[in-house]
Backbone as JSON Lines, residues from 0, in Angstrom:
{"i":0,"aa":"X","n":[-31.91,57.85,15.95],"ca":[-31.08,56.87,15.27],"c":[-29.78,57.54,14.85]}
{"i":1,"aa":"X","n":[-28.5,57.07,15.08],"ca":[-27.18,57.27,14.41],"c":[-27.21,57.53,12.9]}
{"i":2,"aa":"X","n":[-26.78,58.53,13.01],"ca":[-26.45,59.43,11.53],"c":[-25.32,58.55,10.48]}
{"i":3,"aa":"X","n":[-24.37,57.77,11.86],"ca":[-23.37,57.52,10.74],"c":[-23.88,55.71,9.97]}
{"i":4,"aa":"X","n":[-23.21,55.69,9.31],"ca":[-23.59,54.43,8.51],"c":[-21.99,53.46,8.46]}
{"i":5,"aa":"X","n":[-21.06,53.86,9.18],"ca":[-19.87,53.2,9.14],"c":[-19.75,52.51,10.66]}
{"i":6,"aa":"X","n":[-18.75,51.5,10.16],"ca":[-18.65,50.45,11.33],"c":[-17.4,50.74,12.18]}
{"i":7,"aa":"X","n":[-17.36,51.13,13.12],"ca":[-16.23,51.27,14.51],"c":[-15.65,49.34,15.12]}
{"i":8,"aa":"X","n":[-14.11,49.9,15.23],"ca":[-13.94,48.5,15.42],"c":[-13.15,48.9,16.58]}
{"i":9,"aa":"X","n":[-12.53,48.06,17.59],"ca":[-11.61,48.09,18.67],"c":[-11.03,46.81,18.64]}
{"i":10,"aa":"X","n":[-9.95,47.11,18.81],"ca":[-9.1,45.18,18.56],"c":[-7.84,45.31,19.3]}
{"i":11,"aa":"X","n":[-6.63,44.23,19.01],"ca":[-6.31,44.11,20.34],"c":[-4.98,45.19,19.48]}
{"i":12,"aa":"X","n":[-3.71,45.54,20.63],"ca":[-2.87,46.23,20.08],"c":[-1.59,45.04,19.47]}
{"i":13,"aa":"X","n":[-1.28,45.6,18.56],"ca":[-0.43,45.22,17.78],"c":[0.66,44.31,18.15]}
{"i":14,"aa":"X","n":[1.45,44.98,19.58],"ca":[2.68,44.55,20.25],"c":[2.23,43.43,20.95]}
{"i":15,"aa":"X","n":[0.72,43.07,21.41],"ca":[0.55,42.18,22.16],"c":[0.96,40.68,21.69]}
{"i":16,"aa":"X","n":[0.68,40.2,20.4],"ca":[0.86,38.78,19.99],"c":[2.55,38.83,19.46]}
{"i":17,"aa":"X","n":[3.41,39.75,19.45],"ca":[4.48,39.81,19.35],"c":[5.17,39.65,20.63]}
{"i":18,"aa":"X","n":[4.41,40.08,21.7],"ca":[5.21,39.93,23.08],"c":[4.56,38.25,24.13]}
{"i":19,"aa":"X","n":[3.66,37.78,23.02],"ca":[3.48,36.53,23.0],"c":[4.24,35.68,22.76]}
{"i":20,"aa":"X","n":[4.56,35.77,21.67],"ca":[5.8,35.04,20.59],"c":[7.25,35.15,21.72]}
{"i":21,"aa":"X","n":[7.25,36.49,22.26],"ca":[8.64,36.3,22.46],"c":[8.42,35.59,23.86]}
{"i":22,"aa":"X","n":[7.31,35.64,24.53],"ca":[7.29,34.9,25.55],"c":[7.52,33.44,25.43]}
{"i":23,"aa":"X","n":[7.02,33.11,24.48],"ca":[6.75,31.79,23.69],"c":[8.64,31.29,23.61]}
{"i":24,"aa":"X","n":[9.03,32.27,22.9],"ca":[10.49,31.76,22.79],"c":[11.02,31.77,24.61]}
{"i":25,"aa":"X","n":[11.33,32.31,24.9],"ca":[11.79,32.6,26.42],"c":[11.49,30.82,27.2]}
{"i":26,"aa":"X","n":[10.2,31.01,27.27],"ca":[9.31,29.59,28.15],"c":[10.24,28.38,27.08]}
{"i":27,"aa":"X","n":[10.13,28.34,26.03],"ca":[10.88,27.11,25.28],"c":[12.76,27.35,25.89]}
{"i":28,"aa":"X","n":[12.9,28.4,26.0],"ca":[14.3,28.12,26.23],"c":[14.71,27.87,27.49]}
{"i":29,"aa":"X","n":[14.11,28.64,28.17],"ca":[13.94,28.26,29.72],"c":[14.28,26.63,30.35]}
{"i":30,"aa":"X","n":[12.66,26.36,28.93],"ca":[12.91,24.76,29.46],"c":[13.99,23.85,28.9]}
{"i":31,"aa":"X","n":[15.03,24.16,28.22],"ca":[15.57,22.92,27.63],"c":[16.99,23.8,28.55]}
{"i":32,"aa":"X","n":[17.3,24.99,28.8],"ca":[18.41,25.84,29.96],"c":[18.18,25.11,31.0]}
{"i":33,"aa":"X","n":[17.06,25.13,31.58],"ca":[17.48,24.24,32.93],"c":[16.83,22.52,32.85]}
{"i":34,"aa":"X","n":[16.88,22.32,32.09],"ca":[16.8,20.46,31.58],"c":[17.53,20.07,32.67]}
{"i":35,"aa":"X","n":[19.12,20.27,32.44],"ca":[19.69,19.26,33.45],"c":[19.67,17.35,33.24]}
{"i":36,"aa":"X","n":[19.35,17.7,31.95],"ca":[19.48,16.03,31.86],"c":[17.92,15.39,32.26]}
{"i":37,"aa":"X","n":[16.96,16.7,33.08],"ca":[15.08,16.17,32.98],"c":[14.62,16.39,31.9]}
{"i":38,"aa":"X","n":[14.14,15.22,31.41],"ca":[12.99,15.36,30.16],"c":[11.78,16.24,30.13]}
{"i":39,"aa":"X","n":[11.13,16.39,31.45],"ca":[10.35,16.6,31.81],"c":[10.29,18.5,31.34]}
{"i":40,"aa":"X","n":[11.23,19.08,31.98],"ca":[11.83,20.43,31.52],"c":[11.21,21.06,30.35]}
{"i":41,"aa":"X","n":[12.16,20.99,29.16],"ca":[11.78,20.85,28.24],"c":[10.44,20.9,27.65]}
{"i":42,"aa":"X","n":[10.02,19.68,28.04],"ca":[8.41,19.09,27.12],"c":[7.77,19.78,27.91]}
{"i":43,"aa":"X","n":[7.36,20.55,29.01],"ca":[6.72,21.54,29.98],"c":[7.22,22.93,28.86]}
{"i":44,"aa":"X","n":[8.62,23.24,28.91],"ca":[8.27,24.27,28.31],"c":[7.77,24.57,26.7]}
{"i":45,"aa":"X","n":[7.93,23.12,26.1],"ca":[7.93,23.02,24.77],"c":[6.23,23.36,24.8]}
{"i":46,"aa":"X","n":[5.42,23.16,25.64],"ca":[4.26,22.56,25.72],"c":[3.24,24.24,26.11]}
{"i":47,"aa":"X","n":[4.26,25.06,27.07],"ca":[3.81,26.56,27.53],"c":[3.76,27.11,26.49]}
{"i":48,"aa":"X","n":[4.79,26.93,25.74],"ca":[5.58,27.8,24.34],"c":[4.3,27.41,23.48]}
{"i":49,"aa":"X","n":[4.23,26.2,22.91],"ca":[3.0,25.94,22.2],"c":[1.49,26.28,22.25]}
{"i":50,"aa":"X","n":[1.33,26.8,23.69],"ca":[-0.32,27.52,24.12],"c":[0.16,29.0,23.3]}
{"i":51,"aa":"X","n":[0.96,29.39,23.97],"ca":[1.52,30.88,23.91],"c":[1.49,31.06,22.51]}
{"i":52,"aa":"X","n":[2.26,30.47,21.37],"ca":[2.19,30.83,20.09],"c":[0.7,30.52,19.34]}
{"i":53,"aa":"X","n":[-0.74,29.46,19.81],"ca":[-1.34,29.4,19.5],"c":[-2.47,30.93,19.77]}
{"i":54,"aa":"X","n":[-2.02,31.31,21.21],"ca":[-2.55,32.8,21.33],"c":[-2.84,33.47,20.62]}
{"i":55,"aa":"X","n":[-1.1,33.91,20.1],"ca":[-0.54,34.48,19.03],"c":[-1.48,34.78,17.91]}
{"i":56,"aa":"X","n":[-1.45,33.26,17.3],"ca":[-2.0,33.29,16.05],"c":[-3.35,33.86,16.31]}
{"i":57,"aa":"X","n":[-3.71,33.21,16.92],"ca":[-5.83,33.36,17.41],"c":[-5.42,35.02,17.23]}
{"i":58,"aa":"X","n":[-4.63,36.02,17.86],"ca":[-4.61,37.22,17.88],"c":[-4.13,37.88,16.66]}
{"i":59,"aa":"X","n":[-3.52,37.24,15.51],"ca":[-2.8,38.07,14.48],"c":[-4.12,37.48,13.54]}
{"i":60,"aa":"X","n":[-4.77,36.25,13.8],"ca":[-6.03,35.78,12.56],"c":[-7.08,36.67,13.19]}
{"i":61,"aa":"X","n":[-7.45,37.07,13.9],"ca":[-8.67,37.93,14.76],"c":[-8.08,38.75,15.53]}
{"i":62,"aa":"X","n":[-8.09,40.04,15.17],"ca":[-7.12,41.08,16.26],"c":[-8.63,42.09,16.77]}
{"i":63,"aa":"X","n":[-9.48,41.96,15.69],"ca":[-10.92,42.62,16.01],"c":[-11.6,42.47,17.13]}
{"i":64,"aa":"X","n":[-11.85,42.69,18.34],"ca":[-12.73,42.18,19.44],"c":[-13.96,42.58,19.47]}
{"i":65,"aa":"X","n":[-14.18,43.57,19.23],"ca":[-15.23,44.53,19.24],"c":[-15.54,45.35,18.03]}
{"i":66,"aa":"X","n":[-17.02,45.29,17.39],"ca":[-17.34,46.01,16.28],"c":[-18.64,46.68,16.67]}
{"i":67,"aa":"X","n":[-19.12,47.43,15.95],"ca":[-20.15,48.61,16.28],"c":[-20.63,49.41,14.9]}
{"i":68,"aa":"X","n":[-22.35,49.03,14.69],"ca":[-22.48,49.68,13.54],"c":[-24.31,49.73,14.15]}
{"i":69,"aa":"X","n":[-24.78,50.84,12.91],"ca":[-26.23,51.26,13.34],"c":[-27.17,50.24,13.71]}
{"i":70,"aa":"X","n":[-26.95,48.67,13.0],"ca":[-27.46,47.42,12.96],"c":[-27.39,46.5,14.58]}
{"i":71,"aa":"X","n":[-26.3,46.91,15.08],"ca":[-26.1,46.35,16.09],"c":[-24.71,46.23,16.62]}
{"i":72,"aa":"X","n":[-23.88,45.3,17.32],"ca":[-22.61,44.82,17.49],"c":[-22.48,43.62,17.1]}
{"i":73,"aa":"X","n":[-20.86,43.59,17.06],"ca":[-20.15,42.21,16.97],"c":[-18.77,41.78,17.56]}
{"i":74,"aa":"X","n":[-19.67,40.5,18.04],"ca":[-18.28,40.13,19.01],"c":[-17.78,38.51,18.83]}
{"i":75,"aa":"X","n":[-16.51,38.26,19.68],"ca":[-16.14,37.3,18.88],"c":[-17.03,35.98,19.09]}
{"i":76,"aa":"X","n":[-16.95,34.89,18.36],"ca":[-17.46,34.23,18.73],"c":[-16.54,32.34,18.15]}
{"i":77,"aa":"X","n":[-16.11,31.57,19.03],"ca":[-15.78,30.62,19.28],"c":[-13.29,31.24,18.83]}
{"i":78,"aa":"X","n":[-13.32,30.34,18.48],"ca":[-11.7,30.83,18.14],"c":[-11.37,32.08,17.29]}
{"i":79,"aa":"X","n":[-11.83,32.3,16.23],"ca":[-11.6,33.06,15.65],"c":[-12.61,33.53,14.75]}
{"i":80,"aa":"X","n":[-14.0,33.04,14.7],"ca":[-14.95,33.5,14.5],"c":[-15.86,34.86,14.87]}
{"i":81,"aa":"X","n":[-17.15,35.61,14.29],"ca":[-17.56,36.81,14.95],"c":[-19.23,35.99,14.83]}
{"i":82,"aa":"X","n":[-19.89,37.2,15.72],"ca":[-21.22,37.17,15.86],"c":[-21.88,38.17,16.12]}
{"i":83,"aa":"X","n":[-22.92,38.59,15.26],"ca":[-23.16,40.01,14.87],"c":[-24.78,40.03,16.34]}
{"i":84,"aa":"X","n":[-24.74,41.11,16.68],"ca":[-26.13,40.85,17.79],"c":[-26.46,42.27,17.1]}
{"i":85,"aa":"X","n":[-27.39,41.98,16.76],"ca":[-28.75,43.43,16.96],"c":[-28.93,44.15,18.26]}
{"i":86,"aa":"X","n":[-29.01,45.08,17.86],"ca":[-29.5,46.11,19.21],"c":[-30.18,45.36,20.19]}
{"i":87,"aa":"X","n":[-31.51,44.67,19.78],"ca":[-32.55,44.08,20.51],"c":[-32.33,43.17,21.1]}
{"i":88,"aa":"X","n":[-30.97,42.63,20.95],"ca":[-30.43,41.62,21.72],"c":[-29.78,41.87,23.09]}
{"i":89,"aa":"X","n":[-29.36,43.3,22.7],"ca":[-28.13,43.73,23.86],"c":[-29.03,44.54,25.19]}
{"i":90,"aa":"X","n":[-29.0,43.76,26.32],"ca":[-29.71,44.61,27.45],"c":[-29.25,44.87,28.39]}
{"i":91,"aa":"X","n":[-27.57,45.07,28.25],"ca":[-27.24,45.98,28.76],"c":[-25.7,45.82,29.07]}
{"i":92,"aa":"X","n":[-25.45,47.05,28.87],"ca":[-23.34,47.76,28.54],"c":[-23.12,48.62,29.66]}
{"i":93,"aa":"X","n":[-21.97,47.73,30.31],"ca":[-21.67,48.6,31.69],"c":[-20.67,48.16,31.94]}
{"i":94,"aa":"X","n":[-19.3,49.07,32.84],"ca":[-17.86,49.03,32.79],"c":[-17.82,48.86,34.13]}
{"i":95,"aa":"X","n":[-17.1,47.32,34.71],"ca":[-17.29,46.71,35.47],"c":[-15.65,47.15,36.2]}
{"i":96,"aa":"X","n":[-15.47,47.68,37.47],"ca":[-14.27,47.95,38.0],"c":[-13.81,46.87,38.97]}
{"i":97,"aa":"X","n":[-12.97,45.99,38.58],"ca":[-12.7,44.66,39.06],"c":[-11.36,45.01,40.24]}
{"i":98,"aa":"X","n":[-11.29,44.59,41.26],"ca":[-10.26,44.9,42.32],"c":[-9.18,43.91,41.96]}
{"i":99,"aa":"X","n":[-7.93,43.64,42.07],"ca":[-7.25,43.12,42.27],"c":[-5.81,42.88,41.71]}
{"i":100,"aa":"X","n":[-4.99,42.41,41.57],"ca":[-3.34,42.7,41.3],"c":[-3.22,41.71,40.06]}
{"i":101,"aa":"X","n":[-2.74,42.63,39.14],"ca":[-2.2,42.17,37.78],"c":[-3.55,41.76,36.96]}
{"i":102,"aa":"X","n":[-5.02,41.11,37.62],"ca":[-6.06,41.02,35.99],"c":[-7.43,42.15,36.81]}
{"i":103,"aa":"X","n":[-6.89,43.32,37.47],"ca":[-7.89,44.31,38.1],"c":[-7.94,45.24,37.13]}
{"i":104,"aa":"X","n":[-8.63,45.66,37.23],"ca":[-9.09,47.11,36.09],"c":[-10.1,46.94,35.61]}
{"i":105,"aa":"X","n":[-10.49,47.89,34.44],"ca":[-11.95,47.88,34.19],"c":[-11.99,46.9,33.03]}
{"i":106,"aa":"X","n":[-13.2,46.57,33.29],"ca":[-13.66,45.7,31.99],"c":[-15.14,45.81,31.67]}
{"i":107,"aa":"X","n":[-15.34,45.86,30.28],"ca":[-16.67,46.27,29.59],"c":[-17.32,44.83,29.67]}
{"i":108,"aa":"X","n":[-18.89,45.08,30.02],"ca":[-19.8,44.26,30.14],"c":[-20.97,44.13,29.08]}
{"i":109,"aa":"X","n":[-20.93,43.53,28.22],"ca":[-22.14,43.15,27.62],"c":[-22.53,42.53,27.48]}
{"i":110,"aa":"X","n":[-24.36,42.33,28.14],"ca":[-25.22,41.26,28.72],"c":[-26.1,41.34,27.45]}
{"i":111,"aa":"X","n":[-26.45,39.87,26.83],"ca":[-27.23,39.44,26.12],"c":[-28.49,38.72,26.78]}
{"i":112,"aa":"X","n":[-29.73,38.45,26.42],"ca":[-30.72,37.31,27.25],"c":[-29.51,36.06,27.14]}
{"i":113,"aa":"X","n":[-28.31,35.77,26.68],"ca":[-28.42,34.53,26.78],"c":[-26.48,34.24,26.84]}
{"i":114,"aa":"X","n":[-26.04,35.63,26.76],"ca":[-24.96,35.05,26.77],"c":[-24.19,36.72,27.49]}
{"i":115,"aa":"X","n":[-22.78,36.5,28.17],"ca":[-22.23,37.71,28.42],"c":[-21.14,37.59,28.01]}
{"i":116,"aa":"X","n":[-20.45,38.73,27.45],"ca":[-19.21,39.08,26.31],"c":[-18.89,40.4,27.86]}
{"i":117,"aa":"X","n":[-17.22,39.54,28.0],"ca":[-16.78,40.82,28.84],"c":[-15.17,41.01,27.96]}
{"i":118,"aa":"X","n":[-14.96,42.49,28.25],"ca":[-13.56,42.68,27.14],"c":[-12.93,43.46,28.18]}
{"i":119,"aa":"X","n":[-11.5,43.74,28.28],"ca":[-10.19,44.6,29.34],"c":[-9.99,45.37,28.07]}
{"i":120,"aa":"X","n":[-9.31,45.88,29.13],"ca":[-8.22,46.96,27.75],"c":[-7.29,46.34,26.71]}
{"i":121,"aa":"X","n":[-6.7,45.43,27.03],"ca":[-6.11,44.5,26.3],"c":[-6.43,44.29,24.86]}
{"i":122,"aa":"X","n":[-7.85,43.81,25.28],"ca":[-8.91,43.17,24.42],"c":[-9.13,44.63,23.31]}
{"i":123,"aa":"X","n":[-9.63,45.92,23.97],"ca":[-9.66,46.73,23.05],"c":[-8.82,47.71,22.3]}
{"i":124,"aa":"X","n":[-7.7,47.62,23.03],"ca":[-6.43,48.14,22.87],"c":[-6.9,50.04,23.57]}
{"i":125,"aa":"X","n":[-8.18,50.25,23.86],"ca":[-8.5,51.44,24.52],"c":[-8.61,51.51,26.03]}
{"i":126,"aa":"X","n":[-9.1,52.23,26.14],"ca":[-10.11,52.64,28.03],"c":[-11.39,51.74,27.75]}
{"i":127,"aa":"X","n":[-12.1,50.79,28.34],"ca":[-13.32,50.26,28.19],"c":[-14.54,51.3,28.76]}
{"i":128,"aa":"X","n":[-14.3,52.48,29.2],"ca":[-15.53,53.44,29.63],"c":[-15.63,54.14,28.27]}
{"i":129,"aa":"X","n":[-13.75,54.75,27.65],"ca":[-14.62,54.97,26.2],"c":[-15.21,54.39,25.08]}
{"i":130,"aa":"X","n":[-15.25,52.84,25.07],"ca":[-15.87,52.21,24.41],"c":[-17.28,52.24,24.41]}
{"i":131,"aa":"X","n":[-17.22,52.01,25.94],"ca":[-18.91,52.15,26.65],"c":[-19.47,53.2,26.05]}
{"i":132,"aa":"X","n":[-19.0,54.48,26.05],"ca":[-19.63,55.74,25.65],"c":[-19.82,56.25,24.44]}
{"i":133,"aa":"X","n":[-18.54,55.28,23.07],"ca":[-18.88,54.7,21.84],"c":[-20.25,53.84,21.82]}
{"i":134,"aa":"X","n":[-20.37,52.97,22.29],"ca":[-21.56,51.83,22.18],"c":[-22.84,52.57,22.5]}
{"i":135,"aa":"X","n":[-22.98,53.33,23.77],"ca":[-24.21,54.21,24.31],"c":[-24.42,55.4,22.91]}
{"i":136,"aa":"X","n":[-23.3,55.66,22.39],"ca":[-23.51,57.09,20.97],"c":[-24.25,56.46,19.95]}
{"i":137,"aa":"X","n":[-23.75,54.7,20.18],"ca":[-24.48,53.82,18.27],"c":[-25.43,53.44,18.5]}
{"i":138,"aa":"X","n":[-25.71,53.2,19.79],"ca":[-27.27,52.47,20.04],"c":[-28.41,53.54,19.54]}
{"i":139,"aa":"X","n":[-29.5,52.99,19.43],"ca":[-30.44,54.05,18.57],"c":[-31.84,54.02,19.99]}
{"i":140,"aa":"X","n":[-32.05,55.1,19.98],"ca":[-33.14,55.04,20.85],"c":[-34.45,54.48,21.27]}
{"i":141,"aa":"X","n":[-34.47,53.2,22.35],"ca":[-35.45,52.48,21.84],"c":[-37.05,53.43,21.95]}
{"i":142,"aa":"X","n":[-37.84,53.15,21.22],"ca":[-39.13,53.89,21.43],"c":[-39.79,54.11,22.22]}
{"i":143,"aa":"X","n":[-40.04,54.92,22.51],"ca":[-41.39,55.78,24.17],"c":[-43.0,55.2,23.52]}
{"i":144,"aa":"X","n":[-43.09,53.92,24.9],"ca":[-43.73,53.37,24.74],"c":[-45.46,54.56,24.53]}
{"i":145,"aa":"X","n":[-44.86,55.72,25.4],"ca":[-45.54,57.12,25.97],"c":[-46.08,57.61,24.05]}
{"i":146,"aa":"X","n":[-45.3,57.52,23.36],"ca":[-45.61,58.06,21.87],"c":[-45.46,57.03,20.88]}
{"i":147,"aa":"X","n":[-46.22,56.17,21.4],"ca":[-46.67,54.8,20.26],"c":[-46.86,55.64,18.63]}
{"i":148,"aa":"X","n":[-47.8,56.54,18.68],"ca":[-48.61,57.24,17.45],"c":[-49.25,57.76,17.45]}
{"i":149,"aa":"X","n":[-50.02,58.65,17.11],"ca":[-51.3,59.19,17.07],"c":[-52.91,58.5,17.79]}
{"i":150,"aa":"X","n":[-53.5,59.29,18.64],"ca":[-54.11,58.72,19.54],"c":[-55.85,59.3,18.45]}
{"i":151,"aa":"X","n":[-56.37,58.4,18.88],"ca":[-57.91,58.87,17.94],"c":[-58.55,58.72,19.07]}
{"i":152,"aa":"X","n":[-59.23,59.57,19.23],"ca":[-60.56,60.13,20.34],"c":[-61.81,59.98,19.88]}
């Protein structure tokens, strides 16, 4: 069992919901710059701009993605909510190397019986293998079925 008694967190980096925002501004200006006299313009970008700053917020009210303590983990759960899983829940953490241009890279896998939580770097603001190798250090060793207890003869 883990010695320490404190909780490890990974969350997203700082610059990200700021480079939201400014995207947010950009897409709004974009659209009313090339309007041209279309309505349509505009209310498209008014409408991008408005996902984008709701991001934002979801990211400056919950920047936490990932938590880690002797009890178990916690991850997010619905908008800005968390959900704490016990060890006994989690069956199994593995760093999934995804191929492809601009959302390729690694991403951490954690399989529940009932639900799967996958996170990027983004998400942790780290490497997701050293997370993995955080999560494999907190987990506590499940028991050898081999040394139940004392055997009576």
């Amino acid at each position: 069992m883990p010695s320490e008694t404190t909780t490890r967190q990974w969350r997203i980096r700082p610059a990200l919901p700021r480079l939201k925002l400014l995207g947010a501004a950009g897409m709004f200006a974009l659209g009313i710059l090339l309007a041209e006299g279309d309505l349509l313009r505009p209310v498209f970008g008014a409408l991008g701009a408005a996902l984008l700053v709701g991001w934002a917020i979801r990211d400056l009210m919950a920047p936490v993605r990932l938590a880690v303590d002797p009890e178990g983990i916690t991850v997010p759960a619905g908008w800005t909510g968390r959900r704490h899983l016990p060890w006994s829940a989690v069956a199994n953490i593995r760093v999934l190397h995804r191929p492809g241009r601009g959302f390729g890279g690694p991403a951490l896998e954690i399989d529940t019986s009932d639900s799967l939580h996958l996170f990027s770097r983004m998400d942790l603001g780290v490497d997701p293998e050293e997370v993995a190798e955080a999560l494999a250090a907190a987990r506590p060793e499940p028991p050898d079925p081999d040394r139940s207890g004392p055997t009576l003869r």
